[in-house]
C-alpha positions in Angstrom: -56.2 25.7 -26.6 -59.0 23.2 -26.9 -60.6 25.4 -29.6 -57.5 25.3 -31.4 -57.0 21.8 -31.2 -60.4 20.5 -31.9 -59.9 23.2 -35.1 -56.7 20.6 -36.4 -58.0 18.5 -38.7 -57.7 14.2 -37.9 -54.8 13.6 -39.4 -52.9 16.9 -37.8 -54.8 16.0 -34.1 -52.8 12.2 -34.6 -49.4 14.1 -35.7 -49.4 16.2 -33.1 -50.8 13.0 -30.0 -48.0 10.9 -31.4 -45.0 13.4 -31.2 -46.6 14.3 -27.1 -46.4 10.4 -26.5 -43.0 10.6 -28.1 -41.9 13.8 -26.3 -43.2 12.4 -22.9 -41.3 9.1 -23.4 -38.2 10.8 -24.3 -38.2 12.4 -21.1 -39.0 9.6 -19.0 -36.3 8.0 -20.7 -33.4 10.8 -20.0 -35.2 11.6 -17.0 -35.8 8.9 -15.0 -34.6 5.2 -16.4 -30.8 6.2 -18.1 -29.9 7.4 -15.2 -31.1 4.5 -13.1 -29.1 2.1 -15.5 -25.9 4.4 -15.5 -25.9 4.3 -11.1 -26.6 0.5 -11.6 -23.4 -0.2 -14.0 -21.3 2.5 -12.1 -22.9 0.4 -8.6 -21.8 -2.9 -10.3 -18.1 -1.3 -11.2 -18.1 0.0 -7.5 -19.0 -3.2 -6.4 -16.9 -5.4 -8.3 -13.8 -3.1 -7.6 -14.7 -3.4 -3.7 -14.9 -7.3 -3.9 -11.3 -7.0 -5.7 -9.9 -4.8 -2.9 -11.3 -7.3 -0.2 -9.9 -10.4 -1.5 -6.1 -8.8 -1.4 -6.9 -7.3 1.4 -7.3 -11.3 3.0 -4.5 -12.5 0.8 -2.3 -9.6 2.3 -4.0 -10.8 6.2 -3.0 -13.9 5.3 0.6 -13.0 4.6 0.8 -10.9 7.5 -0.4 -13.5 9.8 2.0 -15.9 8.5 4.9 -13.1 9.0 4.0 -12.7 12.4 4.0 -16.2 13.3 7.7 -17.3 12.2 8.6 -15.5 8.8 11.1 -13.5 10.4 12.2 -16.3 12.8 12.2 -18.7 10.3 15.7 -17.3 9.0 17.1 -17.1 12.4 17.0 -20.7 13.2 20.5 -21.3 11.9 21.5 -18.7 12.9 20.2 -18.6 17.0 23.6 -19.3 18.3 25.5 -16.8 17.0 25.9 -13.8 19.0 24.0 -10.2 18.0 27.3 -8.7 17.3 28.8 -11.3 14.8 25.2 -11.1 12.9 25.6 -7.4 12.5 28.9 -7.4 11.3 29.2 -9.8 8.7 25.9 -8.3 7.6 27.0 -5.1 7.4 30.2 -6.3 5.4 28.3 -8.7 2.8 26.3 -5.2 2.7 29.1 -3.1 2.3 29.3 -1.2 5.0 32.1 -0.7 7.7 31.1 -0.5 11.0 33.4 2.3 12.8 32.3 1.2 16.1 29.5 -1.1 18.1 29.1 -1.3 21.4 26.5 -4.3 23.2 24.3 -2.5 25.6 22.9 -6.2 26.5 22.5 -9.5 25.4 20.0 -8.0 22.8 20.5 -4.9 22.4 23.7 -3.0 20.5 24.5 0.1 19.4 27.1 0.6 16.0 28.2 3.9 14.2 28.9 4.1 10.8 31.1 6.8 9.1 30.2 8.0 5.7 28.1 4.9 4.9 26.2 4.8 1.4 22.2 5.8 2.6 21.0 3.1 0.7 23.0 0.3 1.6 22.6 1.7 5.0 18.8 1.3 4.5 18.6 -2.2 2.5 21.0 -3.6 5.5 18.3 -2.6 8.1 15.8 -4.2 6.0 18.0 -7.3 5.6 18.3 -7.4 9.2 14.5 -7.2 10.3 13.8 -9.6 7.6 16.0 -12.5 7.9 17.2 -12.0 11.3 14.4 -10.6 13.7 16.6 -7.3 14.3 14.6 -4.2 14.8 15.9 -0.4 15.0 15.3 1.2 18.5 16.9 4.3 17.7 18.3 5.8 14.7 20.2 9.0 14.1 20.9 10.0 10.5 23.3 12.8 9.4 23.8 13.9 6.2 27.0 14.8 4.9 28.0 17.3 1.8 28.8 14.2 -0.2 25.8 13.2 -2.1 23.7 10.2 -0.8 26.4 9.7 2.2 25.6 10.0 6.1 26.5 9.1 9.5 24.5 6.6 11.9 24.4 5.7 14.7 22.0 3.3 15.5 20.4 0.8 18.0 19.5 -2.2 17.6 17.6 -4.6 18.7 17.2 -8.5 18.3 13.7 -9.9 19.5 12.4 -13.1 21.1 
């Protein structure tokens, strides 16, 4: 090979040096340094998403936080002397639901029936009680009847604090 080369003459030696050095730095190029810059931008992408994720994950603490200490109570105020059941009827009316029959099982506690309520004014009610009113369900039972989006209840419920 040497033969051969040293046979080249100047000119076709300096041709053939200059497209190696080229060769070899095209290599190191797709080889070694692209790649390193493609990791670092997808890094910083990573990196940037992650700092995005963690500042609504502390904005979303924050909120909870704030929840947990009065958000739900905040509502109930006004309404603190008024007795479990009257809540959870007129509720359930200004929700459009009819309550076939509720029973108090304590001072916090009651459990109501419903007959071929509407699922999701069944469902938004609930939420409108554990939002604004501290109410949580203890136990639910759920049947499904053949009319579409109807069911019977019967629930339990319970105020807290």
């Amino acid at each position: 090979m040497k033969e051969w080369f040293e046979g080249l003459e100047q000119r076709e030696r300096l041709t053939l040096i200059a497209g190696g050095i080229i060769l070899l730095l095209a290599l190191v190029w797709v080889l070694l340094i692209n790649p390193l810059f493609v990791s670092a931008g997808d890094r910083a992408e990573q990196i940037n998403s992650l700092r995005g994720d963690v500042i609504r994950a502390r904005d979303l603490s924050a909120e909870i936080a704030g929840l947990r200490k009065g958000g739900a109570r905040a509502y109930t105020r006004g309404d603190s002397d008024q007795s479990l059941m009257i809540i959870l009827e007129r509720t359930a009316r200004e929700s459009g639901l009819q309550v076939n029959q509720s029973r108090p099982m304590d001072a916090s506690t009651v459990r109501v029936r419903f007959e071929s309520a509407p699922f999701d004014s069944l469902v938004q009610w609930m939420g409108i009680l554990a939002s604004r009113y501290a109410i949580q369900i203890d136990i639910a039972s759920l049947d499904r009847l053949d009319v579409q989006g109807m069911v019977n209840a019967q629930l339990t419920l319970k105020r807290s604090g």
